[in-house]
KESETI-226130 format. One record per residue (C-alpha): x, y, z negated; residue number from 1. Coordinates in steps of 0.5 Angstrom, whole numbers. Each point is the difference from the previous one (the first is absolute). Example, Ala and Ser with C-alpha at 12.3 -4.5 7.8 and 13.67 -1.06 7.14 Angstrom:
BEGIN
- 25	-9	-16	1;
- 2	7	2	2;
//
This chain:
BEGIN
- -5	-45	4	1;
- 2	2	-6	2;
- -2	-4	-7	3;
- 2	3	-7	4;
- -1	-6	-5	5;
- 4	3	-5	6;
- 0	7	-2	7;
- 7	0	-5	8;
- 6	-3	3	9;
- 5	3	-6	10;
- 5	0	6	11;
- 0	8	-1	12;
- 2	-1	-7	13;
- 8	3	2	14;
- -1	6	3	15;
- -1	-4	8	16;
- -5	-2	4	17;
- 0	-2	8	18;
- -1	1	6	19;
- -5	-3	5	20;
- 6	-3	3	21;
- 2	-3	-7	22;
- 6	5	-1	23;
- 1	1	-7	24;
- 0	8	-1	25;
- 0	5	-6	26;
- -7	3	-2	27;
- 3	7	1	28;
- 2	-2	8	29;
- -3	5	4	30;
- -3	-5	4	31;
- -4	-2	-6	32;
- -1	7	-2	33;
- -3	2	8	34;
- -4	-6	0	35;
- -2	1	-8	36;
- -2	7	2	37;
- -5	-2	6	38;
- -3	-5	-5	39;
- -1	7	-4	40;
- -3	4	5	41;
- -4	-7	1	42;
- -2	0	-6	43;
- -3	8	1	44;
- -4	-1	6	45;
- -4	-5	-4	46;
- -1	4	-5	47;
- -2	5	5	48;
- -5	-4	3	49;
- -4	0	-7	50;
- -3	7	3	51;
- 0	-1	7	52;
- -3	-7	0	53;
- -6	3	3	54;
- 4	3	6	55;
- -2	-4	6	56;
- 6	4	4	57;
- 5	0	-5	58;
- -1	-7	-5	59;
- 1	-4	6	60;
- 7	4	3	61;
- 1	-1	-8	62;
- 0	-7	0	63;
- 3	-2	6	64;
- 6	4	-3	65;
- 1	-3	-7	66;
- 1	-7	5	67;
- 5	4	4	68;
- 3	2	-6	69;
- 1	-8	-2	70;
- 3	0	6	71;
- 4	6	0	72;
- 3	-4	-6	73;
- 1	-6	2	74;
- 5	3	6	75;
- 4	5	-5	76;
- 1	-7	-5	77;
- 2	-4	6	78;
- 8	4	3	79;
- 1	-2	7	80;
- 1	-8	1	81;
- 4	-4	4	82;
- -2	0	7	83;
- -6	-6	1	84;
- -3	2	-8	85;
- -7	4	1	86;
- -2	4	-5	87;
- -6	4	-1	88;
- 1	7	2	89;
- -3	6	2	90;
- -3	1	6	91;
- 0	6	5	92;
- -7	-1	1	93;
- -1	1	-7	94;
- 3	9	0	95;
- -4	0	7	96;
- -6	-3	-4	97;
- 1	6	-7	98;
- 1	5	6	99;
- -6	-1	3	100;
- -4	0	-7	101;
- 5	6	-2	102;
- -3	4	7	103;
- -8	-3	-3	104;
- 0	3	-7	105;
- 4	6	3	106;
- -5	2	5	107;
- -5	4	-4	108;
- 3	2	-4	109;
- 2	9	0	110;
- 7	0	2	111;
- 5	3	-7	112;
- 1	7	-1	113;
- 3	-2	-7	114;
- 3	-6	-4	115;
- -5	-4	-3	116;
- 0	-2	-8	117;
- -1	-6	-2	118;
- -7	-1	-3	119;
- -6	1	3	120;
- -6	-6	0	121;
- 2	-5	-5	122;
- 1	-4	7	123;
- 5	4	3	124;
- 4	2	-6	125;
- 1	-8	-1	126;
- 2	0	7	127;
- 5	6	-1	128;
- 4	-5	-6	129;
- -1	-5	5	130;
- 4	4	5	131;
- 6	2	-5	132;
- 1	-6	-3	133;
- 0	-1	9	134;
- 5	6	1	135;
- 5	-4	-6	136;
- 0	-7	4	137;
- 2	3	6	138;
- 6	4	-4	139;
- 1	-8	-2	140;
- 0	-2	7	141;
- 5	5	2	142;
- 5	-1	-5	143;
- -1	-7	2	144;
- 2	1	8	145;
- 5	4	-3	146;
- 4	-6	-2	147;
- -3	-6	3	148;
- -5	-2	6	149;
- -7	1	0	150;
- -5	0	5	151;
- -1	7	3	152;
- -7	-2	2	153;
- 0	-1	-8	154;
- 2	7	0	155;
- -5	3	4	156;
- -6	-4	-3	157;
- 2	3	-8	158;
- 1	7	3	159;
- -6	0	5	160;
- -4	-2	-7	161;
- 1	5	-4	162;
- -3	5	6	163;
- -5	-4	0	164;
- -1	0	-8	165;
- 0	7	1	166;
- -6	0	5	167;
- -4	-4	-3	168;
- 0	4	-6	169;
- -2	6	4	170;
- -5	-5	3	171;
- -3	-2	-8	172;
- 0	8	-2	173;
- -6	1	5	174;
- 3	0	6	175;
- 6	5	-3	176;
- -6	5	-3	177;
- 2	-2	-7	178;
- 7	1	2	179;
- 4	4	-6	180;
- 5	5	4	181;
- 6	2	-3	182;
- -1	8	0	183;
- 8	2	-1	184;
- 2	4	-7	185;
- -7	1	-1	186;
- 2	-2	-8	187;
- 5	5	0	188;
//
C-alpha cells in the first residue's frame, strides 16, 4: 500500500524527479512525459465520469480504467529491473478485458458512414477529450519504445484505450443517435 503523508518534498525544486526504481531523471524524460500524459488522460476520464455517473454499463468500465490507469503508470515509471525485482506491470489480461468491453459498448451501435465530431451529450464530448488527450499518451509511449524498453502489453493496453474511448462516447451519445457526422466540404 502506498502512504503519502507529505504532499511537498522540494526534491523536484531543480528541474528533476525519480523514477519508481529511485533513478534520478530530468522532469522533461520521456519517460515522465509518457507517464505524466496517462495521469492526464486519467484525469480526463474522471472528469468524463461527471455526465456519465448515471450509466450503469459505462461508470463502472470507467472506474475500473482510472485503476489500470495507475497501473499503467506505475509500469512506465518502472524501466526494466534487474532480473529477480518484481514490478507492477500491465497485464495482458487487462487489453483482452478493454477488448471485451470495446465489442460490449460497440455492439449496438449502427456501424459509421462518416467520421465522427467531437460533441454530442456533455458526456460524450468529455469522453472525446478523454480520448485525445488518450491518443497523445500513446504518441508519448511510443516515443518511449522508441528509445528505451517498455512493456508491449503497456502498449496495446494505451492503444486499445483510446478505441474504447471513442466507443464509449458513441455509447454516451444515445447509442450513436446524437452522433455529430463529419459531412465532407459541406462548409465550403
Amino acid at each position: 500500500m502506498v502512504t503519502l503523508n507529505r504532499i511537498y518534498t522540494r526534491a523536484g525544486d531543480s528541474g528533476s524527479t525519480r523514477l519508481a526504481t529511485g533513478a534520478p531523471v530530468s522532469k522533461t524524460d520521456l519517460r515522465v512525459a509518457a507517464y505524466g500524459e496517462i495521469d492526464e488522460t486519467n484525469a480526463a476520464i474522471g472528469v468524463a465520469r461527471l455526465a456519465t455517473a448515471e450509466d450503469h454499463v459505462l461508470d463502472p468500465i470507467l472506474a475500473r480504467i482510472q485503476n489500470d490507469l495507475f497501473d499503467l503508470g506505475a509500469d512506465l515509471a518502472t524501466p526494466p529491473t534487474p532480473e529477480g525485482r518484481t514490478a507492477l506491470r500491465i497485464l495482458e489480461t487487462q487489453v483482452e478485458r478493454l477488448e471485451a468491453e470495446i465489442d460490449l459498448l460497440n455492439e449496438p451501435l449502427a456501424p459509421l458512414e462518416s467520421f465522427v465530431l467531437p460533441g454530442g451529450a456533455p458526456g460524450a464530448a468529455a469522453l472525446h477529450v478523454a480520448r485525445t488527450v488518450c491518443r497523445r499518451a500513446e504518441r508519448s509511449c511510443v516515443a518511449l519504445a522508441e528509445r528505451e524498453s517498455v512493456s508491449p502489453a503497456a502498449l496495446r493496453y494505451v492503444n486499445r484505450l483510446s478505441d474504447l474511448l471513442f466507443v464509449a462516447a458513441r455509447h454516451a451519445n444515445d447509442q450513436g443517435r446524437r452522433d455529430l457526422l463529419w459531412k465532407p466540404g459541406a462548409t465550403q
